[in-house]
N, C-alpha and C positions, 0 to 999 in steps of 0.2 A: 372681957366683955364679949357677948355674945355679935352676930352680925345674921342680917338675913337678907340677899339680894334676888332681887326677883328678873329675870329678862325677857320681855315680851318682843313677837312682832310689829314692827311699827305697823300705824294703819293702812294699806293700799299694796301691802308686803303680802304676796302667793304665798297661805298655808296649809299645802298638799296636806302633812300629816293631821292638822285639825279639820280639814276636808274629811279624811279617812277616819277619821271618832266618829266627827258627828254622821257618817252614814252608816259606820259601825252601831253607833248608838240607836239611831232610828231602827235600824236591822234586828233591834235585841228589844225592840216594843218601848220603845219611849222618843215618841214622835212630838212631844211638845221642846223641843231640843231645836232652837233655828240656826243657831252658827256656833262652833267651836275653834276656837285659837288655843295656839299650845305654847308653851314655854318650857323657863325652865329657873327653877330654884338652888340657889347655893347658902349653907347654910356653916356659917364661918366662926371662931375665937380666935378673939384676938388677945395678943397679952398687952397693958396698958389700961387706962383710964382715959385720956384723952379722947373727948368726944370727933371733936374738929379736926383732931388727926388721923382718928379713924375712917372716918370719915372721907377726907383727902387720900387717905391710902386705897379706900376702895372706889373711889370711884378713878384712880389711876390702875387700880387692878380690873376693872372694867374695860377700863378704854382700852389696852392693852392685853386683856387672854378671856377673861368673861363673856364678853360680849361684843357682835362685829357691830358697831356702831352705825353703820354704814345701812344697814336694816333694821337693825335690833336697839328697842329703847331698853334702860336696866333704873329699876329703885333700888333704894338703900334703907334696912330699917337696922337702928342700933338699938341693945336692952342692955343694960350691967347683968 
């Protein structure tokens, strides 16, 4: 089964490098652009069926090397 986890900054979280797109951005003629945040995506197989186990396993692979939890929210999206 396929997996796709997404890790964003929580809100109230300094984001220097989406600070630096969206001036980039504005800089390159597209000024209707008011704030960017950056993240970062992981795009996973896993072997099994098990939805709920998948499931449990990545969101312990999150809390644990993905994602610092501490600033950083993360989704989970599963597809067979």
């Amino acid at each position: 089964m396929k997996a796709r986890v997404t890790v964003t900054l929580k809100a109230g979280v300094l984001d220097p490098q989406g600070q630096a797109i969206e001036g980039s951005l504005k800089g390159l003629g597209f000024p209707g652009v008011a704030s960017v945040r950056q993240g970062k995506v992981f795009d996973l197989v896993l072997e099994g069926t098990d939805v709920e186990a998948a499931r449990s396993q990545l969101t312990s692979m999150c809390e644990k090397l993905l994602a610092n939890t501490v600033i950083e929210n993360f989704a989970i999206e599963i597809s067979n």
